[in-house]
N, C-alpha and C positions, 0 to 999 in steps of 0.2 A: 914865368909869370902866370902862366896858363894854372898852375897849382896854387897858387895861393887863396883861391875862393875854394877849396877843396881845403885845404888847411884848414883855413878859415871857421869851414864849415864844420870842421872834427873836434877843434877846441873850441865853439859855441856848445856843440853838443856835450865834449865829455865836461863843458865848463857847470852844464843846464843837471845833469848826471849828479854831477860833485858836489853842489846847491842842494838838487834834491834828497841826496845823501844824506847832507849836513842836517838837511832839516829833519828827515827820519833820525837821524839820533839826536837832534835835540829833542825830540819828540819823545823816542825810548828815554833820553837818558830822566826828560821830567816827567815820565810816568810813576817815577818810584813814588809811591803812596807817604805822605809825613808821619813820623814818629808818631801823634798822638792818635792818628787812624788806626795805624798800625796795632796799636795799645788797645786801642776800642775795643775792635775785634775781636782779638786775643781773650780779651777778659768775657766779650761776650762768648766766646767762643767756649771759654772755662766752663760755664754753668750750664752748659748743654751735656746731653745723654746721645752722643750720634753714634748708634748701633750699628749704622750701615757704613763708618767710614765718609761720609760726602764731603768731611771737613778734613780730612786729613790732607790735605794739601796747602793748607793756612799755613803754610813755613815762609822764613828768607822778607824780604822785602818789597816787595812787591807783589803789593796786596790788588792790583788790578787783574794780575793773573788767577787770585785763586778761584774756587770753584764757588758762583753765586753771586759774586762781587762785581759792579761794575761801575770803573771808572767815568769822569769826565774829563777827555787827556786837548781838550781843545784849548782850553785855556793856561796861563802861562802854570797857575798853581792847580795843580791835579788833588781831585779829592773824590771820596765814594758816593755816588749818586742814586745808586740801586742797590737793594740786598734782595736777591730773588732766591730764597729756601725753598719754594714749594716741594712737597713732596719729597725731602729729604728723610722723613721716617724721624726727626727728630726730636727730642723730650725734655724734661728741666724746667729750668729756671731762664727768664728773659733779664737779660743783665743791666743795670740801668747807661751802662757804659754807650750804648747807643747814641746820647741825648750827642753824644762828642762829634759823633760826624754831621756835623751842622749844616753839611749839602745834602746827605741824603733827602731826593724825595719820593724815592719808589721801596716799598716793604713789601714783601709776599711771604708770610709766616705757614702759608695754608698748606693741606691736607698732609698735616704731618699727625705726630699722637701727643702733642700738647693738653690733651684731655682732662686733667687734673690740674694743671696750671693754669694761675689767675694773671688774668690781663694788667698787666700793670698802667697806672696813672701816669708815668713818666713817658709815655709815648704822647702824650699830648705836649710834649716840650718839642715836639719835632717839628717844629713849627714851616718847616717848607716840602714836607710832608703834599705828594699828591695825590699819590697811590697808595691804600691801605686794604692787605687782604689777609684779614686770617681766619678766613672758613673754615669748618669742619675742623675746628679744634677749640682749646682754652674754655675757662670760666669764667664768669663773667658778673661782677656784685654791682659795679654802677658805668656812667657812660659819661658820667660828666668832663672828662677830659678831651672828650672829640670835639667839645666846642672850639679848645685851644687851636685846633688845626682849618685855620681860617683860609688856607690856598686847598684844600681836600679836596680836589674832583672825583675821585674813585672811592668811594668804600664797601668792602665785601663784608661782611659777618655772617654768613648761611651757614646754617647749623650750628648755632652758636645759644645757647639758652640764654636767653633774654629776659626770663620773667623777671629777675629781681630789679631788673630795672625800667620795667614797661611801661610803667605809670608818666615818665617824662621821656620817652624816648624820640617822639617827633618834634618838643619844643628844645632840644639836642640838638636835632638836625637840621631844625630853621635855622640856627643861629650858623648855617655854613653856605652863605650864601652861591659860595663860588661848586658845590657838589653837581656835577654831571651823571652819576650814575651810584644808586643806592640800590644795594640786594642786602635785603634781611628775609628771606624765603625759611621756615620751617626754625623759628627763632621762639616762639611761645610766647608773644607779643601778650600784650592784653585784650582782653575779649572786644572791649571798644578802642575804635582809633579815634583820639582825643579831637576834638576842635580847637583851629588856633585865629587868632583875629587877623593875623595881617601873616601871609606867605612869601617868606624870604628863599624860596625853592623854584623862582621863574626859571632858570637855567636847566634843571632836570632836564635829562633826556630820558633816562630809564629808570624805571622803579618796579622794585620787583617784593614785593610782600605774598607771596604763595605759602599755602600751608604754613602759617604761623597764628592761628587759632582766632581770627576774627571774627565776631559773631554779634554784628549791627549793621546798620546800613550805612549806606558811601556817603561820606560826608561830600559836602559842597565843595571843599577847598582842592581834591582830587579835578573838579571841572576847568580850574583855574591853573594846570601844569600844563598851560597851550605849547611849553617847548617840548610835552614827553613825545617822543619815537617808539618807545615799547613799554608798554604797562601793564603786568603780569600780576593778578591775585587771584588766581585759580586755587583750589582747594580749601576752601574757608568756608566759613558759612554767613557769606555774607547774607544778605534779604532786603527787600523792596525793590522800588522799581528805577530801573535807570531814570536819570532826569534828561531834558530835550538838551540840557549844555553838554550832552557828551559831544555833540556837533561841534563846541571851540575846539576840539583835541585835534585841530585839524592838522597836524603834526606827526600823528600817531603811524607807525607802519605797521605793530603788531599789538594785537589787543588779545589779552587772553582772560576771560572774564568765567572763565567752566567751572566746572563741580562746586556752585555754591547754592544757595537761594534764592535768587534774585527770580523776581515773579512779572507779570505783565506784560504790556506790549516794546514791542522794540518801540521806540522812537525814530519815525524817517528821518531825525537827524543825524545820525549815524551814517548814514549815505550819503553826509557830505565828508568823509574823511576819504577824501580820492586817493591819499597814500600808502591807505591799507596794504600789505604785502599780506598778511594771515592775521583771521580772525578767528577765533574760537569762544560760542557763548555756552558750548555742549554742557550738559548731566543740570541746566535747571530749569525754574518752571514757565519760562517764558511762554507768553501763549499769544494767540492770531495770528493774523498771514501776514507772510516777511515782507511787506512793503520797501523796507528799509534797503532791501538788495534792487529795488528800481534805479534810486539815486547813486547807489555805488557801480551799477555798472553802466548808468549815465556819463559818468565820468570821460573825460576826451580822452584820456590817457589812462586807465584804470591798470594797476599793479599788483593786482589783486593774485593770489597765486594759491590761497588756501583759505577755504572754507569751511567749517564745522560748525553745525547748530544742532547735533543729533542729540536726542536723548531730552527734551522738553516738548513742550503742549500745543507747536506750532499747528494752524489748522489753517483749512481750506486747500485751495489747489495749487497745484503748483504754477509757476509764474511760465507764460511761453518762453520760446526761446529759455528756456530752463528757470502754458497755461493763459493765465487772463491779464495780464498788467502790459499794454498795447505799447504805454513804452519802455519796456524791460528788453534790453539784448545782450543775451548771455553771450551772444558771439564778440561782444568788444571784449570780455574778458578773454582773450587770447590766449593771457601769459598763465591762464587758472589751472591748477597741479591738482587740487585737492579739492574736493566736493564731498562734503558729508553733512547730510543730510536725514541719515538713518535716526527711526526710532520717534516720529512726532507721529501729527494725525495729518500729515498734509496728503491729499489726494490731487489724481489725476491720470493724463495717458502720458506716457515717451513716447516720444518721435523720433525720428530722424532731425529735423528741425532743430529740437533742444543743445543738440551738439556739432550744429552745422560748422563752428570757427573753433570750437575746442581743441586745436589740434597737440597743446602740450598736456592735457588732461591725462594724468597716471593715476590717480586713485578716484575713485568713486564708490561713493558708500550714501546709497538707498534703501527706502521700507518701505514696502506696501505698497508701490506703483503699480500702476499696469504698465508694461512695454507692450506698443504695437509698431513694431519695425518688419519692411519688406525683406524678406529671406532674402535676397540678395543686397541688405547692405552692407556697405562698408565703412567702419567709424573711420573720422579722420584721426584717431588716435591710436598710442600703441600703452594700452592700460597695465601698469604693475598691478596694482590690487582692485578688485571690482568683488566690492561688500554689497550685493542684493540680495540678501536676507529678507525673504516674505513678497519680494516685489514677482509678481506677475509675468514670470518668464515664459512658462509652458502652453500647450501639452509638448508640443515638439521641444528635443534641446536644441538652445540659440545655435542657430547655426555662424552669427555673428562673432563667437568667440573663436571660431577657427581661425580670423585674423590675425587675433591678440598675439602676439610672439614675445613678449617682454609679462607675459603673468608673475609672478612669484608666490601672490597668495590670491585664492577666489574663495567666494562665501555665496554659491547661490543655492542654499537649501530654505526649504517651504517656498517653494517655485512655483508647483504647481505643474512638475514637471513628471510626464506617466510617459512616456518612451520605455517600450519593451526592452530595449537594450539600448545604454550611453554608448555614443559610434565611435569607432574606432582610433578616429582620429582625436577627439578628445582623452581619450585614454592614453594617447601617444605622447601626448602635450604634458602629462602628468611629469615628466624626466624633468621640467622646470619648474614645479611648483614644492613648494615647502610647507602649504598651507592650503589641505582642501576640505572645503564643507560640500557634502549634496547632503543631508541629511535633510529626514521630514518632507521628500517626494513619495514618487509611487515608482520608483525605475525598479523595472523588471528585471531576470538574469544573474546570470551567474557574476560573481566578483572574480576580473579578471588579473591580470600578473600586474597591476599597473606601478607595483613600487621596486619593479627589477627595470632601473635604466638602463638604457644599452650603453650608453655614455660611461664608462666605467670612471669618469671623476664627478660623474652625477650624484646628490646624497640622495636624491628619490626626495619623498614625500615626508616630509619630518612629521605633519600632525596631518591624520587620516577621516573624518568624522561621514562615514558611510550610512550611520543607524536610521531606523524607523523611515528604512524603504520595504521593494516585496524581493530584494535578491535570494537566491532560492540557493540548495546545493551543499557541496562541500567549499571547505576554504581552504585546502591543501594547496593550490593552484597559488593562493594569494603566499601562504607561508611558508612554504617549504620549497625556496630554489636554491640547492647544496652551491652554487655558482657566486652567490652574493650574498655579501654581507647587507644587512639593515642598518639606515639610522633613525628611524621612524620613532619618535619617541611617545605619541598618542594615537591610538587605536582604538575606534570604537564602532563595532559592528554593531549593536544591538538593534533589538528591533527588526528582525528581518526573519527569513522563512529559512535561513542555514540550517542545514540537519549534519548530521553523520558526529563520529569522535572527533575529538578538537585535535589536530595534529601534533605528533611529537617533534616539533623541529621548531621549537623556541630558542635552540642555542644559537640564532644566529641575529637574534631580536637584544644583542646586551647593550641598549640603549633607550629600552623601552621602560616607560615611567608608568602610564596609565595604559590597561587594558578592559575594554569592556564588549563581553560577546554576551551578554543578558536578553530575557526573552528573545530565545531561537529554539530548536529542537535540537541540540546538542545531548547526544550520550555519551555514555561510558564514562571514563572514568578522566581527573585531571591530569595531565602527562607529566609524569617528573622532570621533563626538561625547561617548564614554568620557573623550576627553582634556581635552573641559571645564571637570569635576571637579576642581578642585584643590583641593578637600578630599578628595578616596580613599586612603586608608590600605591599604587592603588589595581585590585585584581575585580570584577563584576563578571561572575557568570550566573547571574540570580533567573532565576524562572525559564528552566532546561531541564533537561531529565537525566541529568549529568547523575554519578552514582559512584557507589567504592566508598573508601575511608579518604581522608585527605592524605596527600603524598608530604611526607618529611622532608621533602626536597625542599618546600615550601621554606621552610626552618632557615635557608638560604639566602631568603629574600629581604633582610634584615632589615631596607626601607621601608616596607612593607606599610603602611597607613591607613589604608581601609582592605578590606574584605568582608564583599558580600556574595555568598553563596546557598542563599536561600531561595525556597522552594524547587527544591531540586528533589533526589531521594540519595540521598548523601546518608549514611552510616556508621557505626562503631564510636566508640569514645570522642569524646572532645580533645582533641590532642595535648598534652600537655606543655608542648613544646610553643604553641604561641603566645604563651605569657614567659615563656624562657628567653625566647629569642625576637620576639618582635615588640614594638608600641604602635599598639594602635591606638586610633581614633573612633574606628567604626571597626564592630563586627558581627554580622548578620547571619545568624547560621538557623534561622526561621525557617518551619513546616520544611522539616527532614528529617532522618529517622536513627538520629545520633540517640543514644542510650548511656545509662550509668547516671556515676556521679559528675557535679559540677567539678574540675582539679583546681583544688586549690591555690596550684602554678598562676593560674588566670590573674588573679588577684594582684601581680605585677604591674598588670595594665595598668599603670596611674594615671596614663595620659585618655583613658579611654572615655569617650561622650556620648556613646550609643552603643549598649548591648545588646540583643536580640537575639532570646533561644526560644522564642516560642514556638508551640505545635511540634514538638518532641516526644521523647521518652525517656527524657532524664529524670534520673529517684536521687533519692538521698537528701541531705539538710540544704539551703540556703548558707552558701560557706560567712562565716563568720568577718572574714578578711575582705570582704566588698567594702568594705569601710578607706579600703586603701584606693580607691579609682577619684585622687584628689580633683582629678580634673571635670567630674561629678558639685566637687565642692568647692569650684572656685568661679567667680564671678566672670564671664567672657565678658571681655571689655570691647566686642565689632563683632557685626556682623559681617565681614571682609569673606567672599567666598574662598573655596579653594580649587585651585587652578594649578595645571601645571603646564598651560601654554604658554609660548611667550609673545603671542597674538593676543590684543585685546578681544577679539572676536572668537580666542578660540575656546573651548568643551572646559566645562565647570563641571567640578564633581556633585554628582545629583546622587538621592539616596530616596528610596520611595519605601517608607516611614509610616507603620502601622500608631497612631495615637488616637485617643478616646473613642475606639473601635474602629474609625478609619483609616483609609489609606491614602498617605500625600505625599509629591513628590516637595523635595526642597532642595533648594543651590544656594543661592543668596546668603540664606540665613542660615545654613548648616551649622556653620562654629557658633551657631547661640544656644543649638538644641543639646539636652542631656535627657537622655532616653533609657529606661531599664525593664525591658518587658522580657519574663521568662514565665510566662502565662500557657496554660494550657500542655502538663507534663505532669509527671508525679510524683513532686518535694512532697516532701513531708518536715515534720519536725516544726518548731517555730521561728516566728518570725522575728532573726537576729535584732536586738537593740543596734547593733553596729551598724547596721544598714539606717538608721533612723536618727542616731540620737548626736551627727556631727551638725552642729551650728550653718556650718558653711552648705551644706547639704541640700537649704533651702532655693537654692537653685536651680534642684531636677525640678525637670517639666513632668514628668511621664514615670511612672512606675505599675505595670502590670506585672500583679504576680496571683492573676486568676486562673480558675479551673487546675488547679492542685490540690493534695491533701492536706495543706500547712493547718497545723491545730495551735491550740494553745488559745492567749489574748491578745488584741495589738498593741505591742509594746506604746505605753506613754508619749512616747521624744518622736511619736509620727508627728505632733502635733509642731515637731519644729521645722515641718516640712511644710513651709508659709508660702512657697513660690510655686507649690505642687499643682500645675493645671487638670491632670487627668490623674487618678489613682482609681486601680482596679483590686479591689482583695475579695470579688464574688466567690460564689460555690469552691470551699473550703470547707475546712472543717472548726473554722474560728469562736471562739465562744466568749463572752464575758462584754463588758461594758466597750463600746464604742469610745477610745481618748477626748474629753470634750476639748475643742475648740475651733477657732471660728472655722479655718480653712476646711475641716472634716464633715461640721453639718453643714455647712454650702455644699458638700458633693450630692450628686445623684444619688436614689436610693439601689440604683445598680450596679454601685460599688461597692455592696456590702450584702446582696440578695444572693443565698445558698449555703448562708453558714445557718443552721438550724438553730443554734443557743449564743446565737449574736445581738444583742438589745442594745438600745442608746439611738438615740436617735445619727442619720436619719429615718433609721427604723423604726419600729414601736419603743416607745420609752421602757424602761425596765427598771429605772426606781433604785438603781446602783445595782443591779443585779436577780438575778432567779431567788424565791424564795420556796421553803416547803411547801406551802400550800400550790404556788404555779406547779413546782414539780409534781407533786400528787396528784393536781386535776390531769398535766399533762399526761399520765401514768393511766388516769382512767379514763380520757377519749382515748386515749390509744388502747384500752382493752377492749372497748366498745366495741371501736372501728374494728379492731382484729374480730370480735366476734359476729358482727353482722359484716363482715369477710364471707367468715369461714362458712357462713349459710350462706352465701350466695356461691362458693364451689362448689358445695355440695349438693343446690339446687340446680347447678348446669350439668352435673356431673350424671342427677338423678333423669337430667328431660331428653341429654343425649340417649342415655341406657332406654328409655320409653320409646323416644323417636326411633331409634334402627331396631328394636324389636316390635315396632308398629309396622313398619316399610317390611321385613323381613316376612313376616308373620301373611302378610299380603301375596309376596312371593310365592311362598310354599301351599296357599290353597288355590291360585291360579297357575295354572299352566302355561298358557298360554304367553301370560306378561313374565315366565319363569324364561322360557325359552330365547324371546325375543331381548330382554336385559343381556343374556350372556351371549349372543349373538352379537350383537354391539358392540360391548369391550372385547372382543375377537377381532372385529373391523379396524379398528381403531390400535389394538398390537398390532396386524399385519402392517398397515400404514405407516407406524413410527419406527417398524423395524425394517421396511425395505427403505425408506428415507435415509434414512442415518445410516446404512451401509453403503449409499451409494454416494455420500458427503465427502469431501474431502479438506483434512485437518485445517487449511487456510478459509475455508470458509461453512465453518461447521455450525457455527450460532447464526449463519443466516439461514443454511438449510433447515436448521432447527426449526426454527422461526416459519418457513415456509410450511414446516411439515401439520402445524398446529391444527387440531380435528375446528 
């Protein structure tokens, strides 16, 4: 008897077991997908291009299994709920077959290569539709069928062109009242967002219109989506001024309102959004002092976790507790990650104080501050990235960053920091960073080993930016350890007092993009091991006394995109191999003492937008084929720098740009300039129509082609050069009529002063040219001139012969003054000849100098 609750107890179980079984396969066995699903699919399946395979598994019956598809097996009849494609690499045709699976509500068509195909209308039949994503792909002619999908919580389009239908695109998306989250980011919207009278969009949570070309101000109806959580329109061009209703948004966790135009003051109602998680208003022209961060870190519970305003007009001091606003406490912001702040006019001192309760603060990015912190503190944080750029750290280096043990990237150049030598320990610290700036101090010393970590799964320092301090020396030390490899991919020395040959042990730098060792004292010659590198994007060793012909290794470097090696004393031909084997952009081979002809190889260069051979010794004609540098002739559509960091903060390519005589540095605007100066060398020959007569041409800024022989006329089709800011055609040997129009007599008349038989204004008028009668008179002042010349040689020629037989004649009947003259230049040889025997060759021209009677 004793057994039977043991029994019992084994057929309750295996009874509980067998139930549960039963029900697993009634569950498998109504998973099999219905006939007409099945059918869907298939068809839809037909008119796809799946290159990679991801549908090969659509066999058999049991369409819940295959790859994408996802059942809903809960209910007695199973049908497909989900089709999740993303990312399948897929192309075609969208089949209408779709419309069958009458449960689906989740679609994800996105980042496949749908690129050519048009969005079809019948997706609006999908009527229980909640989820719609097909970004980064498709065309797209109208949108009117998204009204159909009346349950839409979800819809993605980013990157998706939108123009042809932007004119009613929001009054589309009113009519769905139940949407929670809309991304149309970088869609080519229309320039204004329309106004609508009554907003069916309460529910919004997130809205996300980023770079999609807006360019008016925030409409009102934006103030009235009290349920958004995230509202994202950064890179547009938006303008005016926020209104005080941004305070309803009181919902909002992230606001990202940057790189537009939006102008004035913040509104302190903004500092009632206590939910904020990150804010960013950076790159516009907001201006006065941030009030509006009183109220937000008022907040009893503020969540605040990221901050950015850098880059606009804010002014005044900075707030205590991070200055003057008594009830501002930065310390409630506890949970705050992200502080940027760089780049306005706000002044002030750092304390210790500003960061008393910061304790989760990792990045910090300041301008212009003064830091006065006691050398023995200690932050309560452990900072990733610390951007103090121009803030007030020096003379000593912080000795506070020796704490930091989590840096990754630091930015404290123009500090303000003159320490004979960065301490050792700093240097040590280098093994964790990826990103260093000291640039634009005064730190003294040798550059030491700091991108050989010891840590051999360390990459060292990927971008380097050391320039315009006073480090003195060679850099062997820094490049040549046979032990380790580099993966440093920005180097820029320049600016410093380094002397000696540049070392030959670049073959272990094959990761390196951008190099610049410019203004140093650099000699000898380039090291072939430069050509390595076939990742160098860009090479600067301009203004050194670097010398030799260029090395053909170069030829290697086939990224190659700028070279500047001017003012050097660099020689021999122009290689012909860098229009063979490279495109550049820039290239600078200015005041060195290359010779010959221009090679016509060059002439490949399509892509090139600043030439520079001036102050040379190049002869021969202006080659004919400069006609071919289309990128001369075609309009740059940004001013977009060029970079090859992958830190917003890190080293822009700068080029310092001889135009309308001066000398200017440029970044920013580099890809707007088109520069052609080979001024000061001795072309001859005339000046190619080719070089003049392309339409598109009217784009260069800059053309010097002074102080040569160039003869002839200026060809006619200069005058198509309408966008020409500077043009030099001085001291030549040009002659004949000035081309009239408007762009040429606007020039200075020192763009045409040294050609002797050049007329037209803006010179002296000439009447369409020299006539005989000009010729003749000019014929007889210039005989004039030659002859009341030739008397006045002959009159000096006559009064020296008088004077020294005047003097002489003096001599030989006194004795006395005969004696003492040649006694004198006797004093005076002994003098300069026991001098100069006792000189020695290193300092011969001072002895010299001493020796002077």
């Amino acid at each position: 008897m004793k057994s039977r609750p043991a029994v019992f107890i084994f057929v309750f179980i295996y009874g509980f077991f067998l139930s549960k079984q039963n029900i697993m396969n009634f569950n498998l066995v109504s998973a099999v997908c219905s006939d007409r699903e099945i059918e869907a699919l298939l068809n839809f399946k037909q008119d796809l291009v799946d290159s990679s395979d991801f549908l090969s598994d659509w066999i058999g019956k049991d369409c819940c299994k295959w790859n994408g598809v996802i059942c809903n097996t809960k209910t007695e009849n199973t049908s497909v709920v989900q089709l999740n494609l993303r990312g399948f690499r897929l192309d075609g045709m969208l089949n209408s077959s779709l419309v069958e699976l009458e449960n689906l509500n989740y679609l994800d068509l996105s980042s496949n290569i749908f690129t050519e195909t048009l969005v079809p209308s019948f997706l609006g039949s999908l009527r229980n539709l909640r989820y719609l994503n097909l970004s980064r792909d498709f065309r797209v002619e109208n949108i009117e069928w998204l009204s159909n999908l009346s349950s839409l919580q979800y819809l993605d389009m980013s990157f998706i062109d939108l123009s042809n239908a932007s004119s009613n695109w929001l009054h589309i998306v009113n009519k769905i009242p139940s949407l929670l989250e809309l991304h149309l980011p970088s869609c080519s919207l229309n320039s204004n967002i329309p106004s609508i009278s009554y907003l069916n969009l309460t529910s919004l949570k997130v809205l996300d219109l980023s770079n999609s070309g807006f360019n008016s101000t925030l409409p009102e109806w934006f103030y009235n989506l009290t349920s958004l959580e995230k509202l994202d329109i950064h890179y547009n061009s938006f303008r005016g001024t926020i209104s005080e209703a941004i305070g309803n948004l009181v919902n909002l966790t992230n606001l990202d309102l940057s790189t537009n135009d939006f102008e004035g003051e913040i509104r302190e109602t903004l500092g009632n959004l206590c939910n904020l998680r990150a804010l960013d208003l950076s790159e516009n022209y907001f201006k006065g002092e941030i009030y509006f961060l009183a109220n937000l870190s008022s907040c009893t519970e503020s969540s605040l976790m990221s901050i950015n305003l850098q880059d606009n007009q804010f002014s005044g001091p900075l707030p205590d507790q991070l200055g003057s606003f008594k009830n501002l406490d930065f310390g409630r912001l506890w949970k705050l990650r992200i502080l940027r702040l760089a780049f306005n006019a706000l002044e002030g001192i750092i304390s210790e104080a500003h960061f008393a309760n910061l304790t989760s603060q990792q990045e910090l990015e300041l301008h212009s501050l003064v830091f006065k912190l006691k050398p023995d503190w200690t932050p309560p944080f452990q900072l990733q990235v610390p951007n103090l750029q121009a803030c007030q750290l020096g003379p000593q280096f912080p000795k506070w960053l020796q704490t930091q043990k989590n840096i990754s990237r630091i930015d404290i150049s123009n500090a303000g920091i003159s320490d004979t030598v960065v301490p050792t320990w700093f240097w040590n610290m280098t093994t964790q960073f990826s990103f260093l700036n000291l640039s634009y101090n005064q730190i003294h010393g040798q550059v030491p080993d700091l991108l050989f970590p010891d840590e051999p799964m360390s990459p060292g320092v990927l971008e380097l930016d050391l320039s315009d301090n006073l480090f003195n020396g060679s850099i062997s030390v820094l490049l040549c350890n046979p032990l380790r490899k580099m993966n440093t991919r920005i180097l820029d020395l320049s600016g410093n007092q380094l002397s000696g040959e540049i070392p030959d042990c670049w073959s272990e730098w094959g990761n390196l993009q951008s190099a610049s060792l410019a203004g140093n004292y650099f000699t000898g010659e380039i090291p072939a091991s430069i050509g390595s590198i076939n990742t160098l994007r860009s090479l600067h060793l301009r203004n050194n006394y670097l010398s030799g012909e260029l090395p053909s290794a170069l030829l290697k470097c086939t990224d190659l995109r700028v070279i500047d090696i001017s003012e050097n004393e660099f020689t021999g031909n122009i290689p012909k191999w860098i229009g063979e084997y490279l495109s550049l952009l820039i290239l600078r081979l200015r005041f060195n003492k290359f010779y010959g002809v221009i090679p016509q190889q060059l002439c490949h260069l399509d892509s090139v937008q600043i030439l520079d051979f001036a102050h040379n010794n190049l002869s021969g004609t202006i080659p004919r084929c400069f006609n071919n540098f289309t990128a001369m002739t075609t309009l740059q559509k940004d001013g977009d720098s060029i970079s090859y960091s992958v830190y917003f903060a890190g080293p822009k390519e700068i080029a310092s740009l001889v135009t309308k005589g001066r000398e200017f540095e440029y970044s920013n605007t580099l890809t707007l300039l088109t520069i052609m100066d080979i001024s000061d060398n001795s072309l001859s020959g005339d000046i190619p129509d080719e070089l003049t007569n392309l339409i598109g041409l009217r784009i260069l800024e800059s053309l010097d082609l002074s102080k040569n022989e160039l003869s002839g006329s200026i060809p006619q089709s200069i005058v198509n050069l309408t966008f020409l800011s500077h043009l030099n055609l001085s001291y030549n040997n040009l002659s004949g009529q000035i081309p009239v129009g408007t762009q040429l007599q606007g020039l200075p008349e020192s763009s045409f002063i040294g050609n002797g038989r050049l007329c037209g204004l803006p010179l002296n008028d000439c009447n369409g040219g020299f006539n005989v009668e000009e010729k003749q008179g000019s014929v007889d002042n210039e005989t004039e001139e030659w002859f009341e010349m030739k008397w006045f040689y002959v009159s000096l020629a006559l009064g020296f012969v008088m004077g020294c037989w005047g003097f002489c004649d003096v001599l030989i009947a006194n004795r006395s003054w005969r004696l003492a003259y040649f006694k004198f230049l006797d004093a005076i040889t002994v003098k300069l000849c026991n001098c100069c025997s006792s000189s020695k060759p290193d300092n011969q021209h001072q002895k010299l100098n001493e020796c002077k009677p």
